[in-house]
C-alpha angles and dihedrals in degrees: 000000000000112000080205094086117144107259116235082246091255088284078150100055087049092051088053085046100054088051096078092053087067108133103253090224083070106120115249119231125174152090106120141107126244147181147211166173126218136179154182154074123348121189129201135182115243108207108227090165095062090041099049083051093053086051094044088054086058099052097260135114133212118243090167144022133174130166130188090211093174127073140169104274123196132161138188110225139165126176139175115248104220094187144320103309102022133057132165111233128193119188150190113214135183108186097190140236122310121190146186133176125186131190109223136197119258077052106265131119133218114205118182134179125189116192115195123205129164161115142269151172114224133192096219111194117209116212104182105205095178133005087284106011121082141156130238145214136171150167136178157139118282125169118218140206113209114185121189134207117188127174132189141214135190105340105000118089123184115213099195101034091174110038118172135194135187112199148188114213137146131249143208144192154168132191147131133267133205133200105215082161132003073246116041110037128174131226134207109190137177105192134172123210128200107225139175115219099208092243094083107275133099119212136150136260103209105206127204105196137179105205134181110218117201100199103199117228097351107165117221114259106254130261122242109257113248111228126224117261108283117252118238119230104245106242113257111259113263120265118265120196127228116262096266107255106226113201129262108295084252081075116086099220127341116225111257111253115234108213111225133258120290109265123250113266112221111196123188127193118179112200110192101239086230100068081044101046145017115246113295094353131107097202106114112247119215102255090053086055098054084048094056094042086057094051081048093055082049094070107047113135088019112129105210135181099202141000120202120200115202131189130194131183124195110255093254104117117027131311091249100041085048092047091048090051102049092051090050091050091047088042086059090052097046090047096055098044088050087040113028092021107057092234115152100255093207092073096042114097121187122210136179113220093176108193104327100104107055107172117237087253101079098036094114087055110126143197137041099235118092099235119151094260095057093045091055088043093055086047098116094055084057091088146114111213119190116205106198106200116201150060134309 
């Protein structure tokens, strides 16, 4: 095997690398084993250069060479899945067989064969991408056993016919994985392994596997709650002026009064972001659709100046990631009630409020790390709310 195989261009160190970019207000999810069986085709570089100039040093030359440098790849693995983006992964592999012959002059031929088998502990990284789809990426440490087996013909003598190396390398990897289930998942890998082939030369067998993974006792993420319908604020009754007070009969005539202006209605409706949106997202679901077409229905008739959509997010995640989210949202809203509604778009206005208006409710909410308990605490600052100013 050639160590001048060409690298995967470190495609596995920029996976790893995009795994720490993950948002932090990504749901965790862990804690489970789980177990597995891959398989495949595995390649590896024969290096005809290296064998023609052993021969040559033994006064032969080479009229002939062919390899068979591919060769059927499977491994046994099982792993513990610490949370949502790491999991530790220890593996039996058997790479396979890889073979040359070559015919020499004097006449004589040189046929060798190296069969690879192992074991190895990964650091798989896990990058979700949708609700089932994610990318990996690992690396990590296996040790290999590479036994040999030569045989010469006519003037060419072997003088180790079986030799045999057990070797440490490193190994990488990148792919794609799949949740059919919560219980049953498929992988897609390309991994490259480090290897010694027991003649003195170290090289690399580079492995494109598909693999079915049985993860034991994984509890399905959990589904967005679905909030009771919002409760509309009831309007203010409308302002009725005192009975004008006219002046004693020894006045001529008292002025008219002229009752004052109708005050301006303010009118507040909070929606929970959960029964608008699905978790982490700013596409409208159904059911937030059919809410908003019913607040619609509600003014009709209302004449407002001006109607304000805000949206607010809890404080899991950062401050700009949060701020971008809650305008998008808001800028949903906004978007249907102008589109689907009927509402004059000129006199809807969309704002992100991010996480700086948490509401009292969840002030006894603690902890920094996203876990279930804290997401379903934080529950209430998850909201639009729509402020219609005007008069009915």
């Amino acid at each position: 095997m050639n160590t001048r195989t060409p690298t995967l261009r470190l495609l596995a160190l920029a996976c790893l690398a995009a795994l720490t970019a993950l948002p932090a207000a990504a749901q965790q999810e862990g804690g489970y084993f789980y177990g597995g069986i891959g398989a495949g085709l595995g390649r590896a570089q024969i290096d005809q250069e290296r064998i023609s100039s052993t021969l040559l040093g033994a006064g032969l030359t080479t009229s002939g060479f062919t390899a068979d440098n591919k060769s059927n790849h499977w491994r046994l693995f099982g792993g513990y899945q610490m949370n949502r983006n790491f999991g530790l992964e220890a593996s039996y592999f058997d790479l396979g067989k890889f073979s040359f012959n070559t015919n020499t002059t004097p006449a004589g031929s040189l046929s060798g064969q190296a069969r690879m088998q192992g074991g190895g502990l990964d650091l798989v990284g896990t990058l979700p991408v949708s609700e089932r789809f994610s990318l990996l990426g690992r690396v990590g440490v296996q040790r290999t056993r590479t036994r040999d087996t030569f045989a010469g013909s006519g003037a060419v003598s072997v003088l180790n016919p079986n030799p045999s190396k057990r070797d440490t390398g490193y190994k990488v990897g990148v792919g794609m994985q799949y949740d059919v289930t919560p219980n049953f998942l498929v992988r897609g890998e390309v991994d490259r392994y480090r290897v010694n082939d027991a003649v003195g030369n170290r090289g690399t067998v580079n492995v494109a596997s598909v693999s079915l993974v049985f993860p034991f006792g994984r509890a399905p993420a959990p589904t967005p709650r679905m909030a009771a319908a919002p409760a509309y604020v009831a309007p203010v009754p409308a302002y009725v002026p005192p009975a004008p007070v006219y002046a004693p009969p020894v006045v001529v005539q008292a002025p008219v009064a002229v009752p004052p202006p109708p005050p301006v209605e303010r009118r507040r409706v909070s929606f929970s972001a959960e029964s608008l949106f699905g978790f982490d997202k700013s596409a409208l679901r159904p059911e937030g659709q059919a809410a908003l077409d019913t607040f619609a229905r509600e003014l009709a008739g209302t004449r407002y100046d001006v109607i304000t959509v805000e949206g607010h997010t809890d404080r899991l995640g950062t401050a700009a990631y949060n701020q971008k989210l809650s305008l998008q949202r808001a800028e949903a809203v906004r978007g249907y009630l102008a589109s689907s509604g009927g509402l004059d778009a000129s006199r809807l206005k969309a704002v992100g409020m991010g996480e700086t208006q948490p509401t009292p409710a969840t002030a006894d909410c603690k902890g920094a790390k996203p876990t279930p308990k804290l997401i379903a605490c934080l529950q209430p600052d998850r909201r639009v709310e729509v402020e219609v100013t005007g008069t009915k």
